[in-house]
Structure formats: structure tokens, C-alpha cells
C-alpha positions, -999 to 999 in steps of 0.1 A, spaced: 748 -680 -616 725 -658 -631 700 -635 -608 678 -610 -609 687 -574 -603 681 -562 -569 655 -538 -578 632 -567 -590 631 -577 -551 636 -550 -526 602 -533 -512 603 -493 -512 603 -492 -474 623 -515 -450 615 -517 -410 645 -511 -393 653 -527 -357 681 -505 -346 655 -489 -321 652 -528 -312 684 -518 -285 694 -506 -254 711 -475 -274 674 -462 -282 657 -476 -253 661 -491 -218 646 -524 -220 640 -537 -260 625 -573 -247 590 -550 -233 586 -528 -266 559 -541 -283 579 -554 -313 556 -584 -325 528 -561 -325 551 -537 -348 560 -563 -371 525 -577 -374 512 -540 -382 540 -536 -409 534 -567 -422 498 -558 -430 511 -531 -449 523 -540 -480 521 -577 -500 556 -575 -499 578 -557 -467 612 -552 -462 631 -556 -430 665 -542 -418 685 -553 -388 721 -563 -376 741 -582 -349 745 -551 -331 716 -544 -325 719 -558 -293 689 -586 -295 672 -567 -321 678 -599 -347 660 -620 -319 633 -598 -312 625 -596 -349 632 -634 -356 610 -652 -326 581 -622 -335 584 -638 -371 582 -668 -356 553 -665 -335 534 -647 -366 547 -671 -392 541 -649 -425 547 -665 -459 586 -662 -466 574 -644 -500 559 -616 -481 590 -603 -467 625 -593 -476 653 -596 -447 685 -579 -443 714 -578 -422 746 -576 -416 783 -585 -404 814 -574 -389 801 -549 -366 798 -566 -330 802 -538 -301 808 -501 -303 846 -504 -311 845 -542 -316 850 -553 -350 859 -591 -367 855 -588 -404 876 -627 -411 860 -648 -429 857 -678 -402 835 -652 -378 813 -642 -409 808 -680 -412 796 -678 -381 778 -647 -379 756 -659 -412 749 -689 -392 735 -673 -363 713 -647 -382 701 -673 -402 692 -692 -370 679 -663 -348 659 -649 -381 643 -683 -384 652 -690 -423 671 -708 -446 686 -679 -465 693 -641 -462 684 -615 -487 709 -593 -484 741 -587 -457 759 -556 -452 797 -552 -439 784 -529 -416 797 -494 -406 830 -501 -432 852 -468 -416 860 -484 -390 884 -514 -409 910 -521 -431 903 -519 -468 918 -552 -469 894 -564 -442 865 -551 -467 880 -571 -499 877 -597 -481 845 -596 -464 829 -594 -499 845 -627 -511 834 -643 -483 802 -628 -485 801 -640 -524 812 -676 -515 779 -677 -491 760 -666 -519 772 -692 -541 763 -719 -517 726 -705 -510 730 -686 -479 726 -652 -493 714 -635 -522 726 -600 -523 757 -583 -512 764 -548 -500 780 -521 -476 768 -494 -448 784 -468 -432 790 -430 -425 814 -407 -444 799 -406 -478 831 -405 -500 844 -433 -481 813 -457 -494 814 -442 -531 852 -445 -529 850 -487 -517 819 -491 -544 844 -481 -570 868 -499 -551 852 -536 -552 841 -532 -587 879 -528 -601 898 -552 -580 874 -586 -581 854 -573 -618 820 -575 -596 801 -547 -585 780 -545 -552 748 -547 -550 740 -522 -525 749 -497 -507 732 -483 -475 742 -447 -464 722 -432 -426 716 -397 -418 728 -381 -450 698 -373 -468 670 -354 -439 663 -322 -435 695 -312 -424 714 -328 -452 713 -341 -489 751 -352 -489 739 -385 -503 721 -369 -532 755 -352 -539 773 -388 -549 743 -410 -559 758 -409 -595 793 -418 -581 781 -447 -565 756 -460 -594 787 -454 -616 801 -479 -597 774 -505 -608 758 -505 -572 722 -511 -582 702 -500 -550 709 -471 -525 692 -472 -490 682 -443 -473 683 -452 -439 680 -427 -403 655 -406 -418 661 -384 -385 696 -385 -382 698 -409 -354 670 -398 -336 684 -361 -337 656 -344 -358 630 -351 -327 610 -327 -308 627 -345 -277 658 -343 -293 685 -376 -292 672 -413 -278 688 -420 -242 683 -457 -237 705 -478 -209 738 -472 -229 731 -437 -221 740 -406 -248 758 -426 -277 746 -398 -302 782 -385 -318 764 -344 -330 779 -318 -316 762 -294 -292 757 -268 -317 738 -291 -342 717 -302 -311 711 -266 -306 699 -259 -343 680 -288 -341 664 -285 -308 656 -249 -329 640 -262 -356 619 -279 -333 603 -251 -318 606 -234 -348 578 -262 -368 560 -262 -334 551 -228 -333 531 -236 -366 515 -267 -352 539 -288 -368 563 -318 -346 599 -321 -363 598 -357 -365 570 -357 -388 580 -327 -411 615 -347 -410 602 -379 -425 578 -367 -447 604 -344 -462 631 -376 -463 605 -399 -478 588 -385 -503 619 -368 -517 640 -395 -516 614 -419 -533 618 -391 -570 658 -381 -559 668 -420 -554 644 -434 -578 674 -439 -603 692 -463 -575 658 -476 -565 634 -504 -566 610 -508 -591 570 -503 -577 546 -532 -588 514 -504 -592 534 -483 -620 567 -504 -630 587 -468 -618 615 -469 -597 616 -450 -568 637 -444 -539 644 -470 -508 639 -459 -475 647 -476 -442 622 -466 -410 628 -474 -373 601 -473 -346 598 -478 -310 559 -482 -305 532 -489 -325 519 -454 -325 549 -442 -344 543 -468 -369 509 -463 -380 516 -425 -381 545 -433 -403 525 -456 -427 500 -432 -428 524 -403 -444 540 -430 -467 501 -435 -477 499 -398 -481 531 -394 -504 517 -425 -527 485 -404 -533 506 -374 -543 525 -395 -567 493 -402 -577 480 -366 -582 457 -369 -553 452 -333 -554 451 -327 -511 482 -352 -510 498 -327 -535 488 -293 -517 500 -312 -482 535 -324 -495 537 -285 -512 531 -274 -477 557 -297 -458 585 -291 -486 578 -251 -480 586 -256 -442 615 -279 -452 633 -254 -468 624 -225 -442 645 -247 -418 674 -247 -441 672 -208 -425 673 -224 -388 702 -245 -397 719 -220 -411 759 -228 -414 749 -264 -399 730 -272 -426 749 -302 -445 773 -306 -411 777 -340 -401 802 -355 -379 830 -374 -377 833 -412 -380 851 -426 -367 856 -399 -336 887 -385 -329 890 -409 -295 878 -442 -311 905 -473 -306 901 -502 -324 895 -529 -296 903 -569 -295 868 -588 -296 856 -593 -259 856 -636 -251 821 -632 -239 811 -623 -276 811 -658 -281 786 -673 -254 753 -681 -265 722 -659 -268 708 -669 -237 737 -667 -221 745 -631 -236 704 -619 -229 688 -637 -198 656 -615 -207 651 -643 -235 627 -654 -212 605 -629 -212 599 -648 -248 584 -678 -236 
């Protein structure tokens, strides 16, 4: 069956719901998430959303939000993922995919997914892999999914699986998603975008824009789970740095941080990009994650900013000549960190057996489903 690349399809910016969790915060059901969605919505004739089983509840809090707002299905492109379930739980066979499709598909509230992920592929079997993506493909054949890709860490590792899938089933992937590798602490991802296009992967998501919530003036998200962040003290210290360092020219890190990460990842992953309706260009996908509405609209309004400077907007140009001069000072604060990342898996991860109580019903696994009604 013949379809359209997925360039053709995938907005520029995708709203992540990773923050949608009790990693990033203590009680997801009170954020105002349908306000979020409705705001982002508003923002684009056509916006991109990013979430995962997880998550925590983050694919119910996005679905019953769609629900209750009810936007066109045209007006918004949704993807997720499987295999991931807990922080060292993982079932990548093809009966729980089944299953996981069909639960995402009900909790999302439609009839077919854009695009699924195997999500966070280190931690399995390159067997386990192979076989996700047939499984994945089959689902596509029968109209439950249109696009197929992969997400994780190490870089290599997702270049090295691209290539990987391409030569053992004569298909390539469609995407790949890397997180926290292209910020102001690191361009790894820039380093093997031509690796992984070589592979025939047509889009390459930018997602964690600040590292996990790392390139913060408050430094890492403790929600109820309590400090899952895996950097090392000294990065926290460089960062917690170039913190004060921006601040002491007016400046918050978070916004330097995603200014910098969006608007040079819309020219450097513009060959692995989606192509723009305005110009017929391609540039670079990113994936954003808020908590509040604030953060949203002051998000929205730099992405507004960086569209005028592509533009030639001449006070959007002296602006992002201003934020890319600061950027590269803090290469100078990061000094030897700059490019570190860590490992993943960590040195003490086990590879668990999936819990029983995986299986039990939403409202089972999150009584606050009725703070929906």
C-alpha cells in the first residue's frame, strides 16, 4: 500500500505529555491540561501531539481533554508509543502491543494512530525490536497505524537499529525520535543526522529541548516519584551555573534553552524534517512539554518569534543573533561538560518481570479518573 511520506503530515512542533506524570509533577489530574491543549490547538491549523503509556495517565489526560474539546481529527496529528510500561518494566511481544494499540486507541478517543514509537529501545533485545516493528507494520496494514518509528537515548544505538531495520526486513523506519541530545549543552544528534537519514528514516524528532527539565533556572522536576533525573552532580552544577550565569544578564535558562533548541533545530534538522505549508521548506521537528499554561503561551510566543526571523523580520533576526551569542558563551560555562550525557541504561538498572497489576483497568490503576467527571 502506497502512502505519503511522513513529512507530508507531521506539524513542525508536537505537544508533549511526558510532564502529564507524577515524574514531573505531584498530582497530573489538577494541571490544567484541557486548557493546554485547547491553547495549542489554537495555534496552528494543524498540531502535533506526543505521548506514551508511561506516562503515567498522560494518554488519558490528553485523550478525555480531546474529548471534551472535540477538534476536527484533521487538525491534529497523534503519536505514541509501546513497549515501555514502568521504569524497568518492559513487554515488547507482539500480543501486549495488540493490546497496548488498543488501549491508546481507546483512551485517545480515535480510530487510528499516526505514528507509534518502540519507546526507549536500550533497554531490550535487538530481537525484541525486529519484532516490535513487524508487529507494528501488521497494525498498519490493517488501519490502526500509519507511521512507524523508534525513541530512545544513546545516539549510536538509534542510528545503529535505523540501519539495522532497513537491511534485515528491506523497509526502512519512518521515524526516529532522539531527547536531550540537541540543547544547549549538546548537539550529539546533529553529529549522526546523516547516519540515520542514510538509513532511509524520513523524519527526526527533537524532543526534551531542556534535557529533561535540567536546563531550568530551578534546576530538575521533583514530582511524587521524587528525583528520577539520571545527570550527574557535576552537570547539575554547570547547569545550575549557566543559570546564574544568563540571569545575571536578565536572561532565564529555560528560555535561552528553547529558543536556542528550536530555532536551530528547525535550519540543522530541516533535511529530516517536515515540509511547512507557508514556504513548501522543510524544517526541523521539535517536541515541547509544558506544565501550565503560562509556559505554553511563552513558548508559542518564541516559536512565533523564530518564524518572523525566517522571515527576515528584521527585530526577530537581531533577537535570535542575540540569544545564539549567549548560547555559545555557555558553551564556556559548560566547559568539559559540554556534549556529556549519561548513561542509559544506568549501571544499576535490572530488567524486571511486568508487575500483574499492569493489567487492571484504568480506573482501577488511577482512582483520580474521577476528578474527570
Amino acid at each position: 500500500m502506497s502512502r505519503p511520506p511522513l513529512s507530508q503530515s507531521l506539524p513542525p512542533l508536537l505537544l508533549g505529555s511526558a510532564t502529564f506524570n507524577n515524574q514531573y509533577n505531584k498530582s497530573p489530574f489538577t494541571l490544567p491540561y484541557t486548557s493546554i491543549i485547547s491553547r495549542f490547538l489554537t495555534s496552528s491549523p494543524k498540531v502535533g501531539f506526543d505521548t506514551s503509556p508511561y506516562y503515567g495517565p498522560a494518554e488519558i489526560l490528553l485523550g478525555h481533554a480531546l474529548k471534551t474539546l472535540s477538534p476536527p481529527r484533521s487538525t491534529f496529528f497523534i503519536a505514541t508509543k509501546i513497549g515501555r510500561i514502568a521504569g524497568s518494566e518492559f513487554d515488547y511481544s507482539p500480543s501486549w502491543i495488540r493490546k497496548s494499540i488498543e488501549r491508546s486507541l481507546k483512551r485517545l478517543g480515535v480510530d487510528k494512530l499516526d505514528l507509534v514509537y518502540c519507546h526507549d529501545i536500550e533497554f531490550v533485545s535487538t530481537a525484541e525490536i525486529l519484532s516490535a516493528v513487524t508487529t507494528l507494520r501488521e497494525l498498519r496494514d490493517e488501519g490502526k497505524i500509519s507511521y512507524i518509528g523508534i525513541s530512545g537515548y544513546p545516539i549510536p544505538l538509534l542510528a545503529e537499529t535505523a540501519e539495522l531495520v532497513v537491511s534485515q526486513t528491506g523497509e526502512a523506519l519512518d521515524a526516529v525520535m532522539s531527547y536531550s541530545h540537541y540543547t544547549v549543552q549538546t548537539t550529539l544528534l546533529s553529529k549522526s543526522l546523516k547516519r540515520i537519514k542514510d538509513a532511509g528514516v524520513e523524519c527526526v524528532i527533537n524532543a526534551s529541548l531542556l534535557g529533561m527539565g535540567l536546563l531550568r533556572t530551578q534546576g530538575v522536576p521533583i514530582g511524587e516519584m521524587g528525583d528520577f533525573h539520571p545527570s550527574s552532580d557535576g552537570l547539575r552544577k554547570v547547569c545550575a551555573d549557566a543559570a546564574g550565569y544568563v540571569a545575571n544578564r536578565g536572561k532565564k535558562l529555560e528560555e535561552v534553552a528553547y529558543r536556542w533548541a528550536l530555532e536551530n533545530w528547525v535550519d540543522d534538522g530541516g533535511d529530516a524534517g517536515t515540509f511547512t505549508t507557508d514556504t513548501g521548506s522543510k524544517v526541523g521537528v521539535s517536541v515541547i512539554g509544558v506544565s501550565y499554561l503560562e509556559e505554553l503561551e511563552s513558548i508559542l510566543t518564541t516559536w512565533d518569534d523564530i518564524l518572523k526571523a525566517r522571515e527576515g523580520d528584521e527585530g526577530a533576526v537581531r533577537r535570535r543573533k542575540e540569544n545564539d551569542e549567549l548560547a555559545e558563551e555557555l558553551k564556556g560555562v559548560f566547559g568539559e561538560w559540554y556534549d556529556n550525557v549519561w548513561d542509559s541504561p544506568g549501571e544499576d538498572y535490572v530488567r524486571q518481570a511486568v508487575k500483574p497489576e499492569r493489567l487492571l483497568s484504568d480506573e482501577e490503576l488511577w482512582p483520580e479518573m474521577k476528578l474527570l467527571e
